[in-house]
DRENKE-103155 format. One line per 4 residues: number of its first residue (from 1); their letters; for each residue z, x, y of C-alpha. Coordinates in steps of 0.02 Angstrom, whole numbers, plus 32768, in hexadecimal, padded with zeros to 4 digits. Each point is the difference from the previous one (the first is absolute). Example, Ala and Ser with C-alpha at 12.3 -4.5 7.8 and 13.67 -1.06 7.14 Angstrom:
2
1) AS) 8186,8267,7F1F  7FDF,8045,80AC
END
This chain:
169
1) XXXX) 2D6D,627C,F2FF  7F40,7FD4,7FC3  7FB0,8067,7F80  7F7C,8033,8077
5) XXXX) 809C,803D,806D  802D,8064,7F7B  7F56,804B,7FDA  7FE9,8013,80B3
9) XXXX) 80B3,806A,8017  7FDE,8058,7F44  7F52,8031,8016  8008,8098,806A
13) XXXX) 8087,8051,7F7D  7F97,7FE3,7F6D  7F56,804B,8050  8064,8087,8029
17) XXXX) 804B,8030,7F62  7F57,7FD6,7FB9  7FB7,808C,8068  809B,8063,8002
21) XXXX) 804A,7FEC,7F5B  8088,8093,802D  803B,7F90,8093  803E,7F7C,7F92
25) XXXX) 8083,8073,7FB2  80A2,7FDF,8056  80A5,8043,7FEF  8088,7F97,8020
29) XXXX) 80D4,8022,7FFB  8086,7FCA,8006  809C,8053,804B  80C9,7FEC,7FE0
33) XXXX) 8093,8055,8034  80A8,8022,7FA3  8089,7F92,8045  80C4,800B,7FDB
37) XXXX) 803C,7FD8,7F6D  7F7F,7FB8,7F76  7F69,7FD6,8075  7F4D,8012,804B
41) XXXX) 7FB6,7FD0,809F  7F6B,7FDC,7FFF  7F7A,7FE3,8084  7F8C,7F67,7FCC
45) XXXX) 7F87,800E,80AC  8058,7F46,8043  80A5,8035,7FE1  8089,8079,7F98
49) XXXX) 8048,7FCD,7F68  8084,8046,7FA2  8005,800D,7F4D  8078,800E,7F78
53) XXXX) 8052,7FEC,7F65  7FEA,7F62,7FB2  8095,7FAB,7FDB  7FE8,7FFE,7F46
57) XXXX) 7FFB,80C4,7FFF  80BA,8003,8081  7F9D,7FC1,80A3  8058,7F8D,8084
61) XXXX) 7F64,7F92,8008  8003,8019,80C4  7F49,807E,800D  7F59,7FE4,7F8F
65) XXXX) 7FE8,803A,7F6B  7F6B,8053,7FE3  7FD4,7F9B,7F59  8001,7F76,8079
69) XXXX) 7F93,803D,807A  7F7B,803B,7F76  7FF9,7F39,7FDA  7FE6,7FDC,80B1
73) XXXX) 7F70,8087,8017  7FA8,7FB8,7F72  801F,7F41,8054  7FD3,8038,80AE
77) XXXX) 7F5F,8067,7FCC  7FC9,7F75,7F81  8027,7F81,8078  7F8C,804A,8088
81) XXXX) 7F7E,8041,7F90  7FFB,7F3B,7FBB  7FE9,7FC4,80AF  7F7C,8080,802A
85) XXXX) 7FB4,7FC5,7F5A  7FFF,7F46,8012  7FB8,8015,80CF  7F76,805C,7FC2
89) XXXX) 7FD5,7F8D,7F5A  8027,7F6A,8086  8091,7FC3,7F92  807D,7F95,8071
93) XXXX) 80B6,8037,7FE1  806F,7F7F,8042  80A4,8061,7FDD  804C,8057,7F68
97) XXXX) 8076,805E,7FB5  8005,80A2,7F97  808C,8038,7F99  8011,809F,7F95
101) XXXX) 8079,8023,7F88  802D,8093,7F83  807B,8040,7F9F  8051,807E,7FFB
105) XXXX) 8090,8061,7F77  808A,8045,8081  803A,806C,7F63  7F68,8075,801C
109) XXXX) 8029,801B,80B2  80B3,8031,7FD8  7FE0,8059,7F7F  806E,7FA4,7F9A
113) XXXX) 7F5F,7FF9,7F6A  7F83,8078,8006  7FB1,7F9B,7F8D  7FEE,7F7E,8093
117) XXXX) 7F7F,800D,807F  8022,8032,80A5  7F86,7F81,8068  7F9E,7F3D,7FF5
121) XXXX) 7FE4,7FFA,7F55  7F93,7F56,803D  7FC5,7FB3,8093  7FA9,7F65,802B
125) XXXX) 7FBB,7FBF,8085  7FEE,7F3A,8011  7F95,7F9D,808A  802E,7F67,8033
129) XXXX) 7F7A,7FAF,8068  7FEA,7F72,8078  7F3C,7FFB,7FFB  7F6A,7F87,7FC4
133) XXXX) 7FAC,8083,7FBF  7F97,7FDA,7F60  8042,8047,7F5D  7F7A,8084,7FF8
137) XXXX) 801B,8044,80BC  80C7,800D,7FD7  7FBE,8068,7F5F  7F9D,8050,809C
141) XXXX) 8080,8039,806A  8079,802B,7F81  7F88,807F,7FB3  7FD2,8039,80A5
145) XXXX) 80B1,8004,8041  8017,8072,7F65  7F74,8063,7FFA  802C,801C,80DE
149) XXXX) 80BC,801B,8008  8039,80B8,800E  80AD,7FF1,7FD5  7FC5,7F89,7F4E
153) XXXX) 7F72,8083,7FD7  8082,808B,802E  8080,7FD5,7F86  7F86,7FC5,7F83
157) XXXX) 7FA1,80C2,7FFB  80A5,8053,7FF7  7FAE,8094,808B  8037,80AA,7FF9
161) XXXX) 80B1,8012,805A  8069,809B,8030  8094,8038,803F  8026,8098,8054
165) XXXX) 8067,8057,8072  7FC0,803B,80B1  8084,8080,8027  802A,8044,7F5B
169) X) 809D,8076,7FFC
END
């Protein structure tokens, strides 16, 4: 894809949202259902994925753990928002790799220390680029690929999150 592809596909949702700001609030959700045993399915839009225990908190290894699939969201909407990114700056990205990493203290989690925390207590994201950009555009699209990627500026504002029952007894 050009930039002027992009632009072309992109323009009619941002004069839209420009005249209709309210249309640019979306809600989006995700939905899983309680399996046997330790599990969740759930639905990803391509395909269902079940997710469990990891094995360092008495999982078998055999269905995702969610940590894991945080990482990935992060990769996946970083990735894509770094492609969008470079097309429009007309940055060539011959290939690439991302990779994210965290850490986290499976003591919290079990409740083993509540001194521990229960979640990443770090995560970092590393780019590994095939590209000939200039050192100032890869300052460029990092900044932008930050400043652009919901799932970075998501964990980075720590948003208002609640739980809740729907039925409750």
């Amino acid at each position: 894809m050009q930039a002027d592809d992009l632009r072309a596909m992109q323009a009619p949702f941002k004069q839209r949202y420009r005249e209709a700001p309210e249309s640019a609030l979306i809600t989006l959700s995700a939905r899983g259902d309680l399996d046997d045993g330790l599990t969740c399915s759930v639905e990803t839009g391509k395909a269902l994925v079940q997710a469990g225990l990891h094995p360092a908190t008495g999982g078998d290894g055999l269905s995702a753990c969610s940590g894991d699939m945080l990482l990935q969201a992060l990769v996946a909407c970083a990735g894509v928002t770094l492609r969008a990114v470079a097309t429009a700056l007309g940055v060539t990205l011959h290939g690439g790799t991302l990779v994210a990493e965290g850490e986290l203290d499976f003591r919290g989690t079990l409740g083993v220390n509540k001194e521990a925390p229960v979640g990443f207590s770090n995560i970092r994201l590393n780019l590994d680029l095939d590209t000939d950009a200039t050192p100032e555009q890869l300052r460029s699209l990092l900044t932008l690929t930050e400043r652009y990627c919901v799932v970075y500026q998501t964990l980075r504002s720590q948003p208002d999150v609640a739980v809740g029952l729907v039925n409750p007894a």
